[in-house]
C-alpha positions, 0 to 999 in steps of 0.5 A, a space after each residue: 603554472 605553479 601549484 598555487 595557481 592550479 589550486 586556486 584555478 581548479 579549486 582543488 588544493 594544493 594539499 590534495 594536488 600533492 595527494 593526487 601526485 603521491 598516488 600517480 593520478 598526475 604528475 607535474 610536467 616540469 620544474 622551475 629552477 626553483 625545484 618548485 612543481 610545473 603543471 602544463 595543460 594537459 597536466 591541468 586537463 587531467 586534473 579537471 578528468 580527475 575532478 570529473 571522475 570523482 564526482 561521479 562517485 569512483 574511488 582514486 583507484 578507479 579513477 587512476 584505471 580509467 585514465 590510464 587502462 587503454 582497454 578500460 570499458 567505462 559502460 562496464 564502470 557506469 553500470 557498476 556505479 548505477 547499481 552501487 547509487 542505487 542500492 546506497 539509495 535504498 539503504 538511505 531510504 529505508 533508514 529515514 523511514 525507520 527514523 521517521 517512524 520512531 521519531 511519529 512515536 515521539 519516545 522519551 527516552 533510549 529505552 523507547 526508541 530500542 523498544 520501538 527500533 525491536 517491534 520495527 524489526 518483528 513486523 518486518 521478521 520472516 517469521 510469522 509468530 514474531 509479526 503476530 506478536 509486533 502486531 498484537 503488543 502495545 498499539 501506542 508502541 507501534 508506528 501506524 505507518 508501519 502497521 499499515 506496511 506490513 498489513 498491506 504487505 501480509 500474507 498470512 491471514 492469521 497474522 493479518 487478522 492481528 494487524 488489522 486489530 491493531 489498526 482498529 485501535 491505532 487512531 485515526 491517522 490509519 484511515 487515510 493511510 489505509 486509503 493510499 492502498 486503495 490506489 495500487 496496482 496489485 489487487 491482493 494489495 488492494 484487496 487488504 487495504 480495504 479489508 483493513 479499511 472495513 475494521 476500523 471504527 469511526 467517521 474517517 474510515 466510513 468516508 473512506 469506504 464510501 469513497 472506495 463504492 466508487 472503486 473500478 474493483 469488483 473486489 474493493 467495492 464489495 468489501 466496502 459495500 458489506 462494511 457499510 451496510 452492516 453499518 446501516 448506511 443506504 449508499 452501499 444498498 446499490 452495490 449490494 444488490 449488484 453482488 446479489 445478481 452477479 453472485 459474489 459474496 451474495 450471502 453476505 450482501 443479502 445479510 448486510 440487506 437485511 441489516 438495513 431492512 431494519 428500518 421500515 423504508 429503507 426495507 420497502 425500498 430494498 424489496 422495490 430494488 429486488 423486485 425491479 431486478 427479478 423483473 428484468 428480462 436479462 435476469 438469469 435463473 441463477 441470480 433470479 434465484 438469489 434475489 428471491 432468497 435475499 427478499 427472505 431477509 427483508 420484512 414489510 408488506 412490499 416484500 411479502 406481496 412480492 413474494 406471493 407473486 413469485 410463488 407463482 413465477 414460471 421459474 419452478 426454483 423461484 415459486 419453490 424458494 419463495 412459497 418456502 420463505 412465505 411459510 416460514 414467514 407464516 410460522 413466526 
């Protein structure tokens, strides 16, 4: 078969035939009396290896090692491409999400996009005094999505501190990215998102935070719950009154209480939710202890009467605490 026809065949051109015979990849089996090149079959099946091969990604160099090395290990080869495709990969996708997060800038001009392309750069730096600075500069300068990577991923707590300010003033596509967070499967991740979350201002990040009451981490319902109810919303009072008993962050959750306890039903409510549970016969003494010391912060008559009660509770380290808070409630 004459190039032409191996051309047209294979789809390889004839140019790239004689490219192929220069390197010693394949050489036509014979001639015409013409002079004119004669591939046979197995010249043409060696061409279709060679096609094969490409397509793989191996270079002509490697490919011409592959066919004729008898000893050739192709596991070897293909373990070596899998590592080379994949780190290309990664190459490829961190650069099409730093375009992406210049293009979400939408900048005007050169000078933009290399001042955007420099603060990309800091929040990803090793150092934590230039992150700070990345976090701390103009907000509209900075990518939100890249914000919130790098707060996710922060473990610095005066750099993240920085970044959670930024956040607070990025606007409202921060929320819902914060929210992804949530979702994964590092706790310290997890922990952060929230964290973020419990920063920012407005309706969106509220929604989010009453959605992450829901959360199957302590951790993230916790944060939500003392966001929420310094915020004077009484869907975190359930989860606030479950940190009291168990004791994580009871100071705070007794604060956010007291919070709001501000407004007179929601404060008698609070005191009949505590008094509940110092009721219960699974109680123990320490978290008794802790409702009596958050009932301190509640004002209203329900509180009070509770407290009379429990000055005279069994539990001498509840009678004391709550003869002390009847005291200072007498004083005011």
């Amino acid at each position: 078969m004459l190039i032409g026809e191996v051309a047209r065949r294979s789809g390889v051109s004839a140019r790239m035939l004689r490219h192929y015979e220069s390197l010693g990849l394949v050489s036509p089996s014979g001639r015409t009396g013409s002079g004119y090149r004669e591939y046979s079959g197995e010249d043409i099946r060696r061409i279709f290896h060679i096609e094969s091969l490409r397509s793989l990604g191996l270079s002509l160099r490697e490919i011409g090692r592959a066919l004729d090395d008898s000893g050739f290990t192709p596991s070897v080869l293909v373990d070596d491409l899998i590592r080379r495709t994949r780190e290309r990969i990664a190459a490829e996708t961190e650069l099409l999400t730093r375009l992406c997060r210049i293009d979400a800038v939408d900048p005007v001009g050169w000078e933009e996009v290399l001042q955007v392309v420099a603060l990309l750069q800091a929040l990803e730096s090793k150092s934590a005094d230039a992150r700070q600075r990345a976090a701390l500069s103009s907000v509209d300068q900075v990518p939100v999505q890249a914000l919130v990577d790098a707060a996710l991923s922060e473990t610095d707590p005066y750099v993240a501190g920085a970044m959670r300010w930024a956040l607070a003033r990025s606007g409202d596509d921060g929320p819902a990215l914060l929210a992804q967070g949530l979702g994964s499967p590092v706790a310290a991740v997890r922990e952060r998102a929230v964290q973020s979350l419990a920063e920012m201002p407005g309706s969106e990040a509220a929604g989010r935070l009453r959605e992450a009451l829901a959360h199957p981490d302590d951790v993230v319902r916790g944060y939500a719950a003392l966001a929420l109810g310094t915020r004077g919303a009484a869907e975190a009072l359930p989860t606030l009154i479950d940190m009291i008993v168990a004791g994580r962050n009871d100071t705070d959750a007794a604060d956010a209480l007291s919070v709001l306890a501000s407004d007179p039903a929601t404060a008698d409510r609070i005191a009949e939710k505590l008094v509940d549970h110092l009721a219960r016969d699974t109680s123990e003494a320490p978290a008794r202890g802790r409702l009596t010391q958050a009932l301190a912060g509640i004002p209203g008559p329900t509180a009070s009467g509770a407290l009379v009660e429990l000055s005279h509770d069994a539990d001498r380290a509840v009678a004391l605490t709550a003869a002390y808070v009847l005291q200072l409630r007498d004083a005011r």
